[in-house]
CHARMM internal coordinates of N, CA and C (Angstrom, degrees):
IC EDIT
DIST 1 N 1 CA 1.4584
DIST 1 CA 1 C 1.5197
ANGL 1 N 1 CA 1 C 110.44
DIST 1 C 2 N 1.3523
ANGL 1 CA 1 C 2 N 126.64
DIHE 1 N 1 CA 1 C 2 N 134.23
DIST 2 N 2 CA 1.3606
ANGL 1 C 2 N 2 CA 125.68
DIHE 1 CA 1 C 2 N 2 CA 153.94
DIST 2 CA 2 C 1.4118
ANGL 2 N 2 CA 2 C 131.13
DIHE 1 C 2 N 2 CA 2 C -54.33
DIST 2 C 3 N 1.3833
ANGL 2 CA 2 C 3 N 112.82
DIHE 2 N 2 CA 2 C 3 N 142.19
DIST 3 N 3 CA 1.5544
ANGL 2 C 3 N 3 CA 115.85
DIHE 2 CA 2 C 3 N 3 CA 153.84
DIST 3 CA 3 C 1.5988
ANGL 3 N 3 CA 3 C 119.54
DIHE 2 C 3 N 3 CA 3 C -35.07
DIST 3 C 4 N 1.4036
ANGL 3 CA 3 C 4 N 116.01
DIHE 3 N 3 CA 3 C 4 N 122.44
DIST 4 N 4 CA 1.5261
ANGL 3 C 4 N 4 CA 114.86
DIHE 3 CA 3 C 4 N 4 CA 173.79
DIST 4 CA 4 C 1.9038
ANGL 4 N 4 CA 4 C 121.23
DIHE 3 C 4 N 4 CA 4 C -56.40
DIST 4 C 5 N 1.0024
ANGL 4 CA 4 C 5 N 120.97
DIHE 4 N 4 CA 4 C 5 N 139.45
DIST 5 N 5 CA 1.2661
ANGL 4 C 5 N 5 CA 110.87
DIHE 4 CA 4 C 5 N 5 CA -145.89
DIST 5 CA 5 C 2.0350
ANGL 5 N 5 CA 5 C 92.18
DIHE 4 C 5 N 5 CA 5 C -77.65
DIST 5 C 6 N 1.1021
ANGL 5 CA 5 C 6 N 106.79
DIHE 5 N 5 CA 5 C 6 N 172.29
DIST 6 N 6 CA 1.8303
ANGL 5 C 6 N 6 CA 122.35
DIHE 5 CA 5 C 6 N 6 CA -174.24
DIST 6 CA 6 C 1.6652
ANGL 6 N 6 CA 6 C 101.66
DIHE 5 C 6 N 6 CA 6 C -62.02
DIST 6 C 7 N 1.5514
ANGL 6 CA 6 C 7 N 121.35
DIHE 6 N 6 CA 6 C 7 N 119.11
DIST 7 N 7 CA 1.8133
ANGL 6 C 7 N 7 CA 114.45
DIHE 6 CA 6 C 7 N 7 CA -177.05
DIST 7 CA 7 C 1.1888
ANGL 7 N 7 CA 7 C 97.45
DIHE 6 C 7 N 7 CA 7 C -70.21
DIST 7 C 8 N 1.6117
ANGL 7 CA 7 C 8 N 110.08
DIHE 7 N 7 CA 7 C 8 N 146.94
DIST 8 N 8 CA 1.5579
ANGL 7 C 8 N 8 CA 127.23
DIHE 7 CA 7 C 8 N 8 CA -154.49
DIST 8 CA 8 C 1.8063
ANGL 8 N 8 CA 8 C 101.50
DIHE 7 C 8 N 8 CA 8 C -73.96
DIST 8 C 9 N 1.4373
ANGL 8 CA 8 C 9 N 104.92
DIHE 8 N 8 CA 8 C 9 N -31.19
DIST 9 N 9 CA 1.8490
ANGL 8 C 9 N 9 CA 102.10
DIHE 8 CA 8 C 9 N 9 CA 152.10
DIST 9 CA 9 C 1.1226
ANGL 9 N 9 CA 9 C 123.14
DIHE 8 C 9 N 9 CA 9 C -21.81
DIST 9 C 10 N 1.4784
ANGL 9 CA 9 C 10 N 119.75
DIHE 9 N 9 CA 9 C 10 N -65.75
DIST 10 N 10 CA 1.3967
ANGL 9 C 10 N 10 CA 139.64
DIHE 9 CA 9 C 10 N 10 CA -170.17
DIST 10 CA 10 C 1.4655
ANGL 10 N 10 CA 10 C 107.35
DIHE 9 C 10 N 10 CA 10 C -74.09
DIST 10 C 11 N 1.1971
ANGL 10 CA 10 C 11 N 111.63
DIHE 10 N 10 CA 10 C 11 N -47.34
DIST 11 N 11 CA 1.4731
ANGL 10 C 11 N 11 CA 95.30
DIHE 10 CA 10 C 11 N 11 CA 178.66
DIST 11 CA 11 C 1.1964
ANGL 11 N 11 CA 11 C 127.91
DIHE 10 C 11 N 11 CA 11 C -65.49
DIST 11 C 12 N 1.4361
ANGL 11 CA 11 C 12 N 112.33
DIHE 11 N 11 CA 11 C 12 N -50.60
DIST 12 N 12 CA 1.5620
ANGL 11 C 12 N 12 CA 117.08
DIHE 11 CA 11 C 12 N 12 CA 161.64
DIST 12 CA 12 C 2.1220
ANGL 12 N 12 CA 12 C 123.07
DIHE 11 C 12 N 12 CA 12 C -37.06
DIST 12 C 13 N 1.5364
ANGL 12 CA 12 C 13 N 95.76
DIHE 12 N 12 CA 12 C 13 N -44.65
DIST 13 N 13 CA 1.6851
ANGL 12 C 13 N 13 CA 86.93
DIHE 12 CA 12 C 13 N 13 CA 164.47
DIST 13 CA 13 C 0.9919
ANGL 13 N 13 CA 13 C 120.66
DIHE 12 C 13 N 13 CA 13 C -60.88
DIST 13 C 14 N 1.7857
ANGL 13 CA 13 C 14 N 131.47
DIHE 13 N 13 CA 13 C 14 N -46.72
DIST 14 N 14 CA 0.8217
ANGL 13 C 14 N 14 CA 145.01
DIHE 13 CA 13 C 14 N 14 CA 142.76
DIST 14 CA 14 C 1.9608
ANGL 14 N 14 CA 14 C 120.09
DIHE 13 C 14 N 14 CA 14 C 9.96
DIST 14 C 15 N 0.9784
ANGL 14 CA 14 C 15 N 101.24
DIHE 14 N 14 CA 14 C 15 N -84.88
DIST 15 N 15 CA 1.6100
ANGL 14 C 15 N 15 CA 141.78
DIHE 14 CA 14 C 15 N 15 CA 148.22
DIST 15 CA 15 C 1.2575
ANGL 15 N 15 CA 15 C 88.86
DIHE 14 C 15 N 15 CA 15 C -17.32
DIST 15 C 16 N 1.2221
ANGL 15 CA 15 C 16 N 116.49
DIHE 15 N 15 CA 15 C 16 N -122.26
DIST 16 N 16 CA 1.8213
ANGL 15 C 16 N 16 CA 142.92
DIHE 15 CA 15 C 16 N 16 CA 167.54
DIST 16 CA 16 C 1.3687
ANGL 16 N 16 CA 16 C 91.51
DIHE 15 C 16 N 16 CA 16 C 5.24
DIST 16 C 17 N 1.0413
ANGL 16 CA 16 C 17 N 138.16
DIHE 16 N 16 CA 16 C 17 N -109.62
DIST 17 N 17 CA 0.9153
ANGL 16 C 17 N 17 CA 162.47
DIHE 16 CA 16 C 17 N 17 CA -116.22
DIST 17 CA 17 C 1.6043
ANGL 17 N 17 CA 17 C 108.13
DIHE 16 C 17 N 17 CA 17 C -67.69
DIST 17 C 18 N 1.4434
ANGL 17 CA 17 C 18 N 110.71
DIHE 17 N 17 CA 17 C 18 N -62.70
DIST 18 N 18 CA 1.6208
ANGL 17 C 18 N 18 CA 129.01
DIHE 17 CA 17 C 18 N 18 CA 138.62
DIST 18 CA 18 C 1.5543
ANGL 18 N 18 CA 18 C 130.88
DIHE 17 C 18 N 18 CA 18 C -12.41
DIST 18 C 19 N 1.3488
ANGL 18 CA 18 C 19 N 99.64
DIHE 18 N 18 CA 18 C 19 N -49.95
DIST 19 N 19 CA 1.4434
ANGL 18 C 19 N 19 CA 136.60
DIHE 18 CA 18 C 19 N 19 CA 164.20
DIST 19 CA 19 C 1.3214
ANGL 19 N 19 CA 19 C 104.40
DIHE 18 C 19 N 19 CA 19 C -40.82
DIST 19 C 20 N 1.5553
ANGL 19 CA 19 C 20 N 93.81
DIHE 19 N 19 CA 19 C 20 N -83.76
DIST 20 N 20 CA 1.7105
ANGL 19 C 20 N 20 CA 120.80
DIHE 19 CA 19 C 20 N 20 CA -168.19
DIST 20 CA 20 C 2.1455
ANGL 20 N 20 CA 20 C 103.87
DIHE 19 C 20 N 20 CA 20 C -53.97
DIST 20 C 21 N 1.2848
ANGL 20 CA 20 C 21 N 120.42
DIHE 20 N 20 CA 20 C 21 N -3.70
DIST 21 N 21 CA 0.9682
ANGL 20 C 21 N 21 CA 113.37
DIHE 20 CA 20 C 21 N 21 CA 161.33
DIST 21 CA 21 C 2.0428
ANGL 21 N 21 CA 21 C 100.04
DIHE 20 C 21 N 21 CA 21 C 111.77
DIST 21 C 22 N 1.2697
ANGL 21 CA 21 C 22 N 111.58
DIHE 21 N 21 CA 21 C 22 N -6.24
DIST 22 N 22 CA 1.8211
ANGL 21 C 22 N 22 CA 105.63
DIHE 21 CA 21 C 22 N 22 CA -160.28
DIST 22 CA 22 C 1.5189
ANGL 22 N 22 CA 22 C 98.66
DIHE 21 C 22 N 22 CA 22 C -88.40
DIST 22 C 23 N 1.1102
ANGL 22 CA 22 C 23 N 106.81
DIHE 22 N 22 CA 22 C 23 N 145.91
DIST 23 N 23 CA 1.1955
ANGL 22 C 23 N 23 CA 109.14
DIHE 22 CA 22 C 23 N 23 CA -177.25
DIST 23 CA 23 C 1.7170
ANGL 23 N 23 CA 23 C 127.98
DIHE 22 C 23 N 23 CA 23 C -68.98
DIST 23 C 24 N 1.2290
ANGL 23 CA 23 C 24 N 115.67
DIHE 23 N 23 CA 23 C 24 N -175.40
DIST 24 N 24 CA 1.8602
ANGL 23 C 24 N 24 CA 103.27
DIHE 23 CA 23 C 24 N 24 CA -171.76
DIST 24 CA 24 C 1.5522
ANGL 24 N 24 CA 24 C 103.47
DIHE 23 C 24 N 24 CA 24 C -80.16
DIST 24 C 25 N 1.6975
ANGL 24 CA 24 C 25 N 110.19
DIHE 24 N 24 CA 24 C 25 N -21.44
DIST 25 N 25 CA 1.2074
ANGL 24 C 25 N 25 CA 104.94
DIHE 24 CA 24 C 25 N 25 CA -176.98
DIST 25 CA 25 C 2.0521
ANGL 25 N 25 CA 25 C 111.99
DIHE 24 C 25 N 25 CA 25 C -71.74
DIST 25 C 26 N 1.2306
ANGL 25 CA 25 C 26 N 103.24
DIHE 25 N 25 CA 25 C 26 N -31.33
DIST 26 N 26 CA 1.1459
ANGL 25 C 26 N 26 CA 94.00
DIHE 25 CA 25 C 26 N 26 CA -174.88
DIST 26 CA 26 C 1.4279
ANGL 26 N 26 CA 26 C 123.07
DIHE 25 C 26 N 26 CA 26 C -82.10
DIST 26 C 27 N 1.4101
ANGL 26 CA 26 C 27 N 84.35
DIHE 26 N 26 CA 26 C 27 N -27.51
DIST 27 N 27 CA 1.9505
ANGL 26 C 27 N 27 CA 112.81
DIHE 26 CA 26 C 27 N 27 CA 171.09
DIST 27 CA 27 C 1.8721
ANGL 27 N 27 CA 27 C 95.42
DIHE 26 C 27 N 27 CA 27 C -45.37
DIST 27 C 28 N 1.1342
ANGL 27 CA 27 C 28 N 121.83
DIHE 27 N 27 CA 27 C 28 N -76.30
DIST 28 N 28 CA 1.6115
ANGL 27 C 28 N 28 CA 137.13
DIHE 27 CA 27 C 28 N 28 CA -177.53
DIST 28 CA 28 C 1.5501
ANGL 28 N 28 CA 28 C 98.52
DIHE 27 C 28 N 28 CA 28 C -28.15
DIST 28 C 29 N 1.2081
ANGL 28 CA 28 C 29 N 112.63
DIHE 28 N 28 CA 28 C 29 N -67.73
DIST 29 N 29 CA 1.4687
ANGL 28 C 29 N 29 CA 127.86
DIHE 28 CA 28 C 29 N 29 CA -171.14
DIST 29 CA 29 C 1.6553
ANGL 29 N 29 CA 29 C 117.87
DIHE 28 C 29 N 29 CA 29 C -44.57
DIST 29 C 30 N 1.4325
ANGL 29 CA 29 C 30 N 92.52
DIHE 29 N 29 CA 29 C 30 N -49.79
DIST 30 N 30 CA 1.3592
ANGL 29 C 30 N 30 CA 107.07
DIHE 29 CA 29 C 30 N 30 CA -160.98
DIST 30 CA 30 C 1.9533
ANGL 30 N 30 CA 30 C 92.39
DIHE 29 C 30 N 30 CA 30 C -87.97
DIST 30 C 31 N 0.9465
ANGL 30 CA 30 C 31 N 142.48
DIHE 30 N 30 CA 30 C 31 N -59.93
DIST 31 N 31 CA 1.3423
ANGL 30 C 31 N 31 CA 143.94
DIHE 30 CA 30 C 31 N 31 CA 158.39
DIST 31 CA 31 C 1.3214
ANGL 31 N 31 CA 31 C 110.49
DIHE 30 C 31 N 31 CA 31 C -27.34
DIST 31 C 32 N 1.4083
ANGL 31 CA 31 C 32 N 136.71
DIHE 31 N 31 CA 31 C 32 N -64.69
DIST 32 N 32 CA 1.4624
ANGL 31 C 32 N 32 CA 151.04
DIHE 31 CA 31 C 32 N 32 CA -174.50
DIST 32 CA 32 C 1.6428
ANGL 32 N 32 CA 32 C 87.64
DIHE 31 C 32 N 32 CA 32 C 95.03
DIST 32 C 33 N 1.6179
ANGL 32 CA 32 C 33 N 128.51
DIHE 32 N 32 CA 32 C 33 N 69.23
DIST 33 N 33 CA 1.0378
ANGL 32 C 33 N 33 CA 118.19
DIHE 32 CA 32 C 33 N 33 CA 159.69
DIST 33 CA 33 C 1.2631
ANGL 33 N 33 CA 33 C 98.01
DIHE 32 C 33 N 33 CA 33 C -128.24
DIST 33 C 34 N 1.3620
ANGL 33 CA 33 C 34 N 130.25
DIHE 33 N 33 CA 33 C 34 N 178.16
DIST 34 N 34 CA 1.4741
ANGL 33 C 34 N 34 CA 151.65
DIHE 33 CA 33 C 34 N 34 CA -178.92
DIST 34 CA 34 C 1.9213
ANGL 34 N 34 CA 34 C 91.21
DIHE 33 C 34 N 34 CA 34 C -70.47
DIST 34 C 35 N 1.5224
ANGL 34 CA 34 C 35 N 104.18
DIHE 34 N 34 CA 34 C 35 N 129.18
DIST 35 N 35 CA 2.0754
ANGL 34 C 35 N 35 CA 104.64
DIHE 34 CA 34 C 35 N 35 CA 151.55
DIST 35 CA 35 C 1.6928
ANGL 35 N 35 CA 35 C 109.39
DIHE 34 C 35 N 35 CA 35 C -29.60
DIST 35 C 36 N 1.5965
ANGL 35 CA 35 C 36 N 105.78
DIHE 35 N 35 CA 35 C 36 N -63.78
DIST 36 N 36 CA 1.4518
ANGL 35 C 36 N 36 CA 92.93
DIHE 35 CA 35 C 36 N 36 CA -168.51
DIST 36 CA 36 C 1.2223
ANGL 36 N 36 CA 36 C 120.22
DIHE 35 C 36 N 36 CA 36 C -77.31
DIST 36 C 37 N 1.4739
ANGL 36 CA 36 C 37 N 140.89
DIHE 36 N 36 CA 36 C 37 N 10.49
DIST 37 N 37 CA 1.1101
ANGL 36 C 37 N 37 CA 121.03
DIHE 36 CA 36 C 37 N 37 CA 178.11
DIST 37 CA 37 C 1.7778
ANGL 37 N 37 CA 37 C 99.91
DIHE 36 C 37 N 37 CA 37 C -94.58
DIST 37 C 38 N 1.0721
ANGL 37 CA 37 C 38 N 102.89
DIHE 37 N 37 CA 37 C 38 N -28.07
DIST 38 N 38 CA 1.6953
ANGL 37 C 38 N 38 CA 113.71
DIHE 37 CA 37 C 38 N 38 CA 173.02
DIST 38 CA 38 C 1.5061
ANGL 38 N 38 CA 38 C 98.15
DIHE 37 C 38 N 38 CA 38 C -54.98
DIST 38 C 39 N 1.5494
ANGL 38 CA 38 C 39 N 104.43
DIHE 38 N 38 CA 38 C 39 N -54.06
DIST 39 N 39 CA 2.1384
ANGL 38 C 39 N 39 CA 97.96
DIHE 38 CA 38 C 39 N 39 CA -154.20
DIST 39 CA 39 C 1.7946
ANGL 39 N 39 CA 39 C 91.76
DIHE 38 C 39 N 39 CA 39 C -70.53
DIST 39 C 40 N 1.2426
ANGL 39 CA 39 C 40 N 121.18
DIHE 39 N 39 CA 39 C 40 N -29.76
DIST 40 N 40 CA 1.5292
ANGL 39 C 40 N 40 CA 121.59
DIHE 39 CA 39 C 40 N 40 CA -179.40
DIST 40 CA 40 C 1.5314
ANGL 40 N 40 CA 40 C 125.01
DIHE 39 C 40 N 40 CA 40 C -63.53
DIST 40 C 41 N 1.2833
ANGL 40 CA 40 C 41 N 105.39
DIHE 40 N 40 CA 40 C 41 N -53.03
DIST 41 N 41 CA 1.6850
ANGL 40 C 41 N 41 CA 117.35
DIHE 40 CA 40 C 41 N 41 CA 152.62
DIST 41 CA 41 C 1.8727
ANGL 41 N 41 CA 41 C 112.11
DIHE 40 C 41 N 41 CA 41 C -48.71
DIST 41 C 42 N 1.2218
ANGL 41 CA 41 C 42 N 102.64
DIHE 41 N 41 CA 41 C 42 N -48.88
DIST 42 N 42 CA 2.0900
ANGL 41 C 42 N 42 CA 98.82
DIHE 41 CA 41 C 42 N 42 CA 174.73
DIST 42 CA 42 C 1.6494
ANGL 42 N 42 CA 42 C 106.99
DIHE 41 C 42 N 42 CA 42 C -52.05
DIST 42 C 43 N 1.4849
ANGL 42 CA 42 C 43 N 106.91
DIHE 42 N 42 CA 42 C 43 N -49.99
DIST 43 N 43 CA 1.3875
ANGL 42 C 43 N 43 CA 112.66
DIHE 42 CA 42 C 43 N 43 CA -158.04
DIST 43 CA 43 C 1.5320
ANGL 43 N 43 CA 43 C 87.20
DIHE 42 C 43 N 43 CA 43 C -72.52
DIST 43 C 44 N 1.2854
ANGL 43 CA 43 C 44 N 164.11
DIHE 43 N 43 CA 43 C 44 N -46.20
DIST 44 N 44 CA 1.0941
ANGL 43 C 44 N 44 CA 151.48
DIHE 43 CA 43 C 44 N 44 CA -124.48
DIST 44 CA 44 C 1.4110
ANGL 44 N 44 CA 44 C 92.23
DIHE 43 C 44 N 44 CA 44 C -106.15
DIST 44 C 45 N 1.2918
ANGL 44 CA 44 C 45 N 113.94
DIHE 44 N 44 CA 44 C 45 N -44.18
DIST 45 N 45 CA 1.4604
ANGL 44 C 45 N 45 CA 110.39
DIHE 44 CA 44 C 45 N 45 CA 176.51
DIST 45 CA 45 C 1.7513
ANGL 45 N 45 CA 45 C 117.65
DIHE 44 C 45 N 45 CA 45 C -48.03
DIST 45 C 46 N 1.3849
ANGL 45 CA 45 C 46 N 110.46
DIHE 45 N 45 CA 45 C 46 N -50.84
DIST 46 N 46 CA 1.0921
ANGL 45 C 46 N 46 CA 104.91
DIHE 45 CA 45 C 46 N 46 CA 168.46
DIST 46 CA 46 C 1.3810
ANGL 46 N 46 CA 46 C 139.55
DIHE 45 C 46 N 46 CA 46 C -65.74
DIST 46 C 47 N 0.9771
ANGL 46 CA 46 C 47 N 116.47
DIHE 46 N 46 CA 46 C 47 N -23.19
DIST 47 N 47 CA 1.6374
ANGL 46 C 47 N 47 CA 127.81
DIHE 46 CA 46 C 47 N 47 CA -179.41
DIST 47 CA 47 C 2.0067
ANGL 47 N 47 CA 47 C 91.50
DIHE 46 C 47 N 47 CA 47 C -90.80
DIST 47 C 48 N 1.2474
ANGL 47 CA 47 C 48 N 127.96
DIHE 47 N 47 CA 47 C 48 N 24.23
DIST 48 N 48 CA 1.4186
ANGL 47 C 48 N 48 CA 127.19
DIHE 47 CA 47 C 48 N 48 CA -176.28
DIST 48 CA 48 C 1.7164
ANGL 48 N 48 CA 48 C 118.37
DIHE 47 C 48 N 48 CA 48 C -113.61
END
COOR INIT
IC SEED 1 N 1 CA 1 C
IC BUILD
């Protein structure tokens, strides 16, 4: 079975936050998610 995918909450802060200029490291921190699920969500955005 796969990992359940990121709640669209999170991604959108995600988003925001990115936006607002902070980096993925702080993004991770401040969310309580993993760097890569942040740098994976960035990259997808771009290739979107």
């Amino acid at each position: 079975m796969a990992r359940p995918r990121l709640a669209q909450a999170k991604q959108e802060a995600i988003a925001q936050l990115l936006s607002e200029g902070l980096s993925m490291n702080q993004v991770s921190k401040q969310l309580d998610v993993a760097y890569g699920t942040v740098y994976n969500y960035a990259q997808q955005q771009k290739s979107a």
